[in-house]
BAPAVEX-816165 format. One line per field, with one value per residue: residue number from 1; x, y, z of N, C-alpha, C, O in turn. Coordinates in nm, 4 decimals. Example, Ala and Ser with C-alpha at 12.3 -4.5 7.8 and 13.67 -1.06 7.14 Angstrom:
BEGIN
pos	c(1/2)
n_x	c(1.3190/1.2850)
n_y	c(-0.5690/-0.2250)
n_z	c(0.7800/0.7080)
ca_x	c(1.2300/1.3670)
ca_y	c(-0.4500/-0.1060)
ca_z	c(0.7800/0.7140)
c_x	c(1.3200/1.2900)
c_y	c(-0.3300/0.0030)
c_z	c(0.7800/0.7870)
o_x	c(1.4236/1.3409)
o_y	c(-0.3319/0.1138)
o_z	c(0.8465/0.8039)
//
This chain:
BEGIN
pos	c(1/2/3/4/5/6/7/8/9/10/11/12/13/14/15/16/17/18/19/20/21/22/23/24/25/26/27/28/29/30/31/32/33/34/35/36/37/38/39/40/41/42/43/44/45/46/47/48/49/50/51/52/53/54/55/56/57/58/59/60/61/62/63/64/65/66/67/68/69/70/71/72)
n_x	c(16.9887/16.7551/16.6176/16.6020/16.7873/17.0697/17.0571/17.0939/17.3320/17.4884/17.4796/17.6223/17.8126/18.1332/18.1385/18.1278/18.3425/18.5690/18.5047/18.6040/18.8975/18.9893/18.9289/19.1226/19.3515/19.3604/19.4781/19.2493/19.2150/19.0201/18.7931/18.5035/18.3496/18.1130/18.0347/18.0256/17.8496/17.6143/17.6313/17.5139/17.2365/17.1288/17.1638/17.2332/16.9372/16.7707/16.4948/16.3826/16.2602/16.3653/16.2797/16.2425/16.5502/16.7390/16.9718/17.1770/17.1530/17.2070/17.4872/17.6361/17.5731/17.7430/17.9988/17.9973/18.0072/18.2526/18.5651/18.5398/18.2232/18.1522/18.2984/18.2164)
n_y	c(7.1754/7.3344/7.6430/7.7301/7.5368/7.6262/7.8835/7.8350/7.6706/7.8467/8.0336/7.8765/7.8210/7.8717/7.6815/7.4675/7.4966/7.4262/7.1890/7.0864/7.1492/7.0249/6.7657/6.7738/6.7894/6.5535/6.4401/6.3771/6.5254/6.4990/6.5679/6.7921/7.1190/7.0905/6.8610/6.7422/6.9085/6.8042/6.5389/6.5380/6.6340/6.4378/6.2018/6.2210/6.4424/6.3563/6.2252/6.4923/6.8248/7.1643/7.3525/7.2292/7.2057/7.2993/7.5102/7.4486/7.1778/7.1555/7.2061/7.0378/6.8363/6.7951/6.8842/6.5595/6.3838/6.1936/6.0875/5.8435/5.7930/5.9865/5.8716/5.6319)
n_z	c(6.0152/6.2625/6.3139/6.5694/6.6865/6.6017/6.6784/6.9698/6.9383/6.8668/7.1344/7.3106/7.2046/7.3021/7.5355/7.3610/7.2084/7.3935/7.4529/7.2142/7.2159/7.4197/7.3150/7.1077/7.2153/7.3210/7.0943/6.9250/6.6701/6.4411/6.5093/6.4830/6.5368/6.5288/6.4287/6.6815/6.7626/6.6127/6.6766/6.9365/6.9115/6.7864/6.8821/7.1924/7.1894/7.0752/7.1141/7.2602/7.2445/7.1537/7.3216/7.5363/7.6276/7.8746/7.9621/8.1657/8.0645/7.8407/7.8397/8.0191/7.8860/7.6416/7.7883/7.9127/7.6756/7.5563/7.2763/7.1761/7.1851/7.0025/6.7785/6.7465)
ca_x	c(16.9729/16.6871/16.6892/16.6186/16.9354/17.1499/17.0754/17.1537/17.4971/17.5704/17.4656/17.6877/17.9635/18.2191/18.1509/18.1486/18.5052/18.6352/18.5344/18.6900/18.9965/19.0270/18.9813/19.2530/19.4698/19.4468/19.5136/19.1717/19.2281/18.9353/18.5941/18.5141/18.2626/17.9549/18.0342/18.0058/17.6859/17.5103/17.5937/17.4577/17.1434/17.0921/17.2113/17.1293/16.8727/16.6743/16.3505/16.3711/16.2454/16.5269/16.2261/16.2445/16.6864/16.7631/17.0868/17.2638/17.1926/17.3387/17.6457/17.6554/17.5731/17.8636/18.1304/17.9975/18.0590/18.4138/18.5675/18.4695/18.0971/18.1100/18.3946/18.1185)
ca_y	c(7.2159/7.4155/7.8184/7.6933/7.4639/7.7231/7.9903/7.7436/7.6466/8.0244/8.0820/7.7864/7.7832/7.8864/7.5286/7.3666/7.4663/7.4268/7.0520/7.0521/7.1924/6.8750/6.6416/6.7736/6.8028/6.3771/6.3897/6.3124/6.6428/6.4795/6.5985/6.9392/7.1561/7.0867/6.6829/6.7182/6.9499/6.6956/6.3685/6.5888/6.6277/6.3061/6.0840/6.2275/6.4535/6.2767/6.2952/6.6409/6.9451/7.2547/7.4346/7.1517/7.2309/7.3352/7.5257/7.3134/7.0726/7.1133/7.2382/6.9587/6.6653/6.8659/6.8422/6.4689/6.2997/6.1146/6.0617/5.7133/5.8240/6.0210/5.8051/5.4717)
ca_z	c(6.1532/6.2508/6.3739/6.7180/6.6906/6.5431/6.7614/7.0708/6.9166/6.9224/7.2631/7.3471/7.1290/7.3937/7.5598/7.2365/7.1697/7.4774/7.4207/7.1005/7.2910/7.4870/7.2298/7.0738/7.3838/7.3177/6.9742/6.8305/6.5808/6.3434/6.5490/6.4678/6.6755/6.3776/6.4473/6.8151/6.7850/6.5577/6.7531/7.1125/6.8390/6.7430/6.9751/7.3393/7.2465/6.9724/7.2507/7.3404/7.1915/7.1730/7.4113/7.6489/7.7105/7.9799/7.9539/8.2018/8.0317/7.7181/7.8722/8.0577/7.7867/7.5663/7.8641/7.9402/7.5379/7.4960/7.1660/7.1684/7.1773/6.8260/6.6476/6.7190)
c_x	c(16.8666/16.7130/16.7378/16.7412/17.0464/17.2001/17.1273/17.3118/17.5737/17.5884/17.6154/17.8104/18.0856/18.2393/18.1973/18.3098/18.5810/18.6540/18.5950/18.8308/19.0549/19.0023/19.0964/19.3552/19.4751/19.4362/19.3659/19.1361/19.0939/18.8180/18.6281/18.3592/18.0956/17.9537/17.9571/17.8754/17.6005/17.5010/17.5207/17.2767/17.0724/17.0967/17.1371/16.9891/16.7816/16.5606/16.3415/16.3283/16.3369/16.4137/16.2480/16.3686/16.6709/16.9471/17.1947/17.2752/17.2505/17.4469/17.6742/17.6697/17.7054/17.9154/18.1321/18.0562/18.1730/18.3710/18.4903/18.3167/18.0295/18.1861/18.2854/17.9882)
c_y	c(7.3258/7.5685/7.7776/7.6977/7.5752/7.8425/7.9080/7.6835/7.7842/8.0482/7.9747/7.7479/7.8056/7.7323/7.4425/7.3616/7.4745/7.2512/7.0409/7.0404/7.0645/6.7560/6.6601/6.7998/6.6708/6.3729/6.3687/6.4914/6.6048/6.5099/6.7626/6.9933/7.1195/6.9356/6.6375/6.7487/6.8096/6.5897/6.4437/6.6034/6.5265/6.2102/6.1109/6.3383/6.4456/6.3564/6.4047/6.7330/7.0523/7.3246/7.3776/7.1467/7.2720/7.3502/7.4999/7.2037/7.0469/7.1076/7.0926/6.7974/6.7248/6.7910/6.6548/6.3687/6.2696/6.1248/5.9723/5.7509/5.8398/5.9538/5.6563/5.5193)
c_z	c(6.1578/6.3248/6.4867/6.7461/6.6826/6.6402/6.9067/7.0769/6.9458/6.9997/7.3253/7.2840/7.1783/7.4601/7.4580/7.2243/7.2443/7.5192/7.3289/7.1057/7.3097/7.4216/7.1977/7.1244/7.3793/7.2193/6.8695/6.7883/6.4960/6.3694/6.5720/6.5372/6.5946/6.4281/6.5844/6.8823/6.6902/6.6036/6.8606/6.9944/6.7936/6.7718/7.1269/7.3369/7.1319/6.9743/7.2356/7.2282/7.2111/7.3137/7.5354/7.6763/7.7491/7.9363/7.9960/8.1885/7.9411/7.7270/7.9240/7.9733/7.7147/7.6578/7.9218/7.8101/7.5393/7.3336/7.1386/7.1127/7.0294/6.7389/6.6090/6.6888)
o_x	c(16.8734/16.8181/16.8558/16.8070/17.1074/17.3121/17.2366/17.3844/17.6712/17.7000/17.7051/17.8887/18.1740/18.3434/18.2887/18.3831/18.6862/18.7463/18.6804/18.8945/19.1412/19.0477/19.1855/19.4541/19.5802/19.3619/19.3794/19.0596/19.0382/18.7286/18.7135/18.2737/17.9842/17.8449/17.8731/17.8117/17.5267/17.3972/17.4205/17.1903/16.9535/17.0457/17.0357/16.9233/16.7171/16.5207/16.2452/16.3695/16.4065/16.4778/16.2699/16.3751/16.5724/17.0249/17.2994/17.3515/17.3298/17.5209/17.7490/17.7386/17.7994/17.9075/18.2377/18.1415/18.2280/18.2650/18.3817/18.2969/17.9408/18.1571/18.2733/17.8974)
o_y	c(7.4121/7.5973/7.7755/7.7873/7.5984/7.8836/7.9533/7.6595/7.8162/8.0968/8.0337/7.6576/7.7617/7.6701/7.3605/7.2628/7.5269/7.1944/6.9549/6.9601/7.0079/6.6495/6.5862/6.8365/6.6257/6.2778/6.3470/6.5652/6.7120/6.4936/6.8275/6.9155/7.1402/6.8994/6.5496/6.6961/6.7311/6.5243/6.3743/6.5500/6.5369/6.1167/6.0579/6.3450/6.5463/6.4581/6.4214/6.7067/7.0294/7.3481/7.4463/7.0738/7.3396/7.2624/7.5080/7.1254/6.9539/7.0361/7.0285/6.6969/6.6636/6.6682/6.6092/6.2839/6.3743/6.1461/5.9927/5.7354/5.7829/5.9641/5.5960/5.4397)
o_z	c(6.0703/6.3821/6.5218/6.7989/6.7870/6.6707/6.9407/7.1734/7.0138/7.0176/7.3857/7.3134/7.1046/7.4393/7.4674/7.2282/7.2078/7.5775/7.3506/7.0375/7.2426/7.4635/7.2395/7.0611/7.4248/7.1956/6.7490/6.8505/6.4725/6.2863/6.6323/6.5796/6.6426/6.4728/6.6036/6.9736/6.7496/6.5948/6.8779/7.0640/6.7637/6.7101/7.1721/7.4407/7.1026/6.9174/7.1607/7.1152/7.3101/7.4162/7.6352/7.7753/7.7193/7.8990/7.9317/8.2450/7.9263/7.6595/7.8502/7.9901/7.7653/7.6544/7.9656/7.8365/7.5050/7.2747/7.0844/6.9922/6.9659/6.6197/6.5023/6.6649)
//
């Protein structure tokens, strides 16, 4: 993961584990907040540069991912 990244998980790591929260409020105990940052990394924002987030948007792709999403 690069600084960028890193420092962006920090800023945001309150969201992060507030999704993690609610996975495991339905049981799926196995996605941890590192799983959830690397699929939102590699999956929706492939494209993007970390300069080009927009901080509602990360929050927002975070609170949008289902399990489903990162278990497939």
């Amino acid at each position: 993961m690069s600084m960028q990244y890193e420092q962006l998980f920090e800023k945001i790591r309150p969201a992060i584990d507030s999704k993690i929260a609610e996975f495991q409020h339905y049981q799926y105990n196995a996605i941890t907040a590192e799983e959830l940052w690397r699929y939102c990394i590699e999956k929706k924002w492939r494209k993007k540069k970390v300069e080009q987030l927009r901080l509602h948007e990360v929050i927002s792709t975070i609170f949008s991912v289902s399990p489903s999403d990162i278990v497939s």
